[in-house]
C-alpha positions as CSV (number, residue, x, y, z in Angstrom):
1,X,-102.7,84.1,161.8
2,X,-99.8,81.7,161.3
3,X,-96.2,82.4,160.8
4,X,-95.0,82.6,158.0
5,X,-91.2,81.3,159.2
6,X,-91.0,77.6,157.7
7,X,-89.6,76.3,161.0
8,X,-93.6,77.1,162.6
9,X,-94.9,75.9,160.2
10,X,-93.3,72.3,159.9
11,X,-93.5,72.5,164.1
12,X,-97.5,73.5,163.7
13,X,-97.8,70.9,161.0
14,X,-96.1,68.2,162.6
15,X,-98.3,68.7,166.1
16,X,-102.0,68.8,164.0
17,X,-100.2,65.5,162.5
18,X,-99.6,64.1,165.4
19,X,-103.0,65.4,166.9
20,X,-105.0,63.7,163.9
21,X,-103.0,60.3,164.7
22,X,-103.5,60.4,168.2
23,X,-107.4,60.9,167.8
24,X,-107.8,58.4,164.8
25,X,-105.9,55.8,167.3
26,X,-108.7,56.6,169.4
27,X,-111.3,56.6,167.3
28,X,-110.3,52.7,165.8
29,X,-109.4,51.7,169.7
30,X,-113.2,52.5,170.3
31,X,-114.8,50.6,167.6
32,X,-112.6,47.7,168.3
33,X,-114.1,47.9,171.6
34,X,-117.5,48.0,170.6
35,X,-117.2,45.0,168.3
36,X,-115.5,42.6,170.4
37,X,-118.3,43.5,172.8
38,X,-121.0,42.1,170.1
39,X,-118.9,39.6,169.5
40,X,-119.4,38.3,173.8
41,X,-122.4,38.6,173.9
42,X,-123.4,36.8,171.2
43,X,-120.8,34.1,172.3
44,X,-122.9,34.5,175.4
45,X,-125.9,34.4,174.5
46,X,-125.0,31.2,172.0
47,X,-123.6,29.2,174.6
48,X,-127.0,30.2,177.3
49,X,-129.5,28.8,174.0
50,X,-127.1,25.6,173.6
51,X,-127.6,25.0,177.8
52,X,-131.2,25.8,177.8
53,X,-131.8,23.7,174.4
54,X,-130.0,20.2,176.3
55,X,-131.1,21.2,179.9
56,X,-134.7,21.0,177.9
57,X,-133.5,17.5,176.4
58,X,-132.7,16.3,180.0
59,X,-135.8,17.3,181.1
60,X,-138.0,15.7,178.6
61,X,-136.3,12.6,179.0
62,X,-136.6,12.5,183.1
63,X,-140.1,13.4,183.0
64,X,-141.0,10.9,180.4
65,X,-139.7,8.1,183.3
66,X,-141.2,9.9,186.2
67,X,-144.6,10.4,184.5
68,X,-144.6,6.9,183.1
69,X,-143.0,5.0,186.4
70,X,-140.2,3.8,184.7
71,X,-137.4,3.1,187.1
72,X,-135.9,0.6,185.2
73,X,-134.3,2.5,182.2
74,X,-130.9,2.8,183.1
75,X,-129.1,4.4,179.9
76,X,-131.5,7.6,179.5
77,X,-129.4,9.4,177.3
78,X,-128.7,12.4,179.6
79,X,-126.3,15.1,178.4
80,X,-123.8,17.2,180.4
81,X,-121.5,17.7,177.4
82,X,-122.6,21.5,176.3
83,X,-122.6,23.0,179.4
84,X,-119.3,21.7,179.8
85,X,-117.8,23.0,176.3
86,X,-119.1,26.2,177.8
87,X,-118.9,26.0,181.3
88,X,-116.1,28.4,181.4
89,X,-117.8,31.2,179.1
90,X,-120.7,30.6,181.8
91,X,-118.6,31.2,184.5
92,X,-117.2,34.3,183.5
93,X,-120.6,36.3,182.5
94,X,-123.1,34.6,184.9
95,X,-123.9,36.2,188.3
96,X,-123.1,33.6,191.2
97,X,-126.5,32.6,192.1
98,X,-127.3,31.9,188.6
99,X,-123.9,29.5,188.3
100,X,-124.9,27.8,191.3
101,X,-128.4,27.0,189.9
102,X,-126.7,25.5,186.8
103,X,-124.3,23.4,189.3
104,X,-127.1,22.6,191.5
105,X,-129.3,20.9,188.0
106,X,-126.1,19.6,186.4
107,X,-124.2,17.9,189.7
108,X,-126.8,15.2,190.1
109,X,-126.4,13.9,186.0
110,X,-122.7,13.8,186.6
111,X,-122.6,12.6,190.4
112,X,-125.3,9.6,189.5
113,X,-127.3,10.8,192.1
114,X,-130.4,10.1,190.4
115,X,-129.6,6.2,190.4
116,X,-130.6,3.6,192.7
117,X,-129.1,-0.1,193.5
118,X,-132.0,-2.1,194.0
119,X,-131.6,-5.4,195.6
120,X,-134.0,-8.4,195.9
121,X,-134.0,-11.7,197.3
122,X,-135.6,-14.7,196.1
123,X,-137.6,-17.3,198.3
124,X,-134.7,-19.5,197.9
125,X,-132.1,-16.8,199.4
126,X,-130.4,-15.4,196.2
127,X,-130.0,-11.8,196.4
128,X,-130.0,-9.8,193.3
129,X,-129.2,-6.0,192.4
130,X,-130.4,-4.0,189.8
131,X,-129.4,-0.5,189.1
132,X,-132.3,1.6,188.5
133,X,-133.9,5.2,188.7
134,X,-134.7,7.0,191.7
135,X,-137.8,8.6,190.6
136,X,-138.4,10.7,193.5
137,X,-134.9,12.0,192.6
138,X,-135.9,12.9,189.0
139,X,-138.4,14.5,190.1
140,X,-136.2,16.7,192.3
141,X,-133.8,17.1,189.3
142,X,-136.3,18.2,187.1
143,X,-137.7,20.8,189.6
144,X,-134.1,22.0,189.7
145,X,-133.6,22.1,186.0
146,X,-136.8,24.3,185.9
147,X,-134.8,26.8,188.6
148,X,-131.9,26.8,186.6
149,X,-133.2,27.4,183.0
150,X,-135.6,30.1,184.3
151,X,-132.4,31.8,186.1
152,X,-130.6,31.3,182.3
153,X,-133.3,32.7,180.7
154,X,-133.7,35.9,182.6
155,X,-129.7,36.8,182.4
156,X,-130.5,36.3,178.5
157,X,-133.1,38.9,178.2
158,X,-131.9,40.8,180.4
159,X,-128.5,41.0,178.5
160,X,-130.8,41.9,175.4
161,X,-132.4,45.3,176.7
């Protein structure tokens, strides 16, 4: 039963008041929660398609010069520019062995590891350098792109489940 003083029954009202704002607080604190956690993983999983989508650009590219020999194209077109837009989203949701893959397939692009200075000389004694392709290092780089989009992929479905 509740008193029937009005003092009790402002202090009783004022506590189930208090009570109901306390757990609606709650209750919004949690769904905010929830969303902004949809809301990382889909930044997440955005920025692990746009990586796997120009890692799979770089790859075609290389492996059109390796299969066809083509050490002379200088200017191939590679890109490094999305997974450093997103490099930092990477690095805060990626496991370290998965990061290191991703360094390990992008360092070479940016380091121009996979060029070569060629230099010939003529019967006459000129010497002459051209830059070209290391072949055998494409083909190292696309083995390591392979690593490092099948490492992306897995932390993408597994983030799914």
């Amino acid at each position: 039963m509740l008193p029937n003083d009005p003092l009790s029954a402002a202090v009783i009202g004022g506590l189930l008041t208090a009570l109901g704002t306390f757990l609606a607080t709650l209750a919004i604190r949690w769904l905010d929660i929830g969303r902004e956690d949809k809301r990382v993983r889909r930044q997440v999983t955005g920025a692990i398609n746009a990586v796997l989508a120009e890692m799979a650009a770089n790859e075609a590219r290389l492996t059109t010069q390796v299969k066809n020999d083509q050490w002379f194209a200088v200017e191939l077109g590679l890109s490094t520019s999305v997974y450093r837009r997103t490099e930092l989203i990477l690095a805060e949701h990626l496991d370290h062995e998965t990061r290191g893959k991703l360094f390990e397939a992008y360092a070479p692009i940016d380091g121009g590891d996979i060029y070569d200075l060629m230099a010939t000389t003529t019967p006459t004694g000129i010497t002459t350098t051209k830059l070209g392709l290391d072949l055998k290092k494409c083909a190292e780089l696309i083995e390591l792109i392979d690593v490092a989009s099948a490492a992306l992929r897995e932390v993408r479905d597994r983030s799914k489940r």
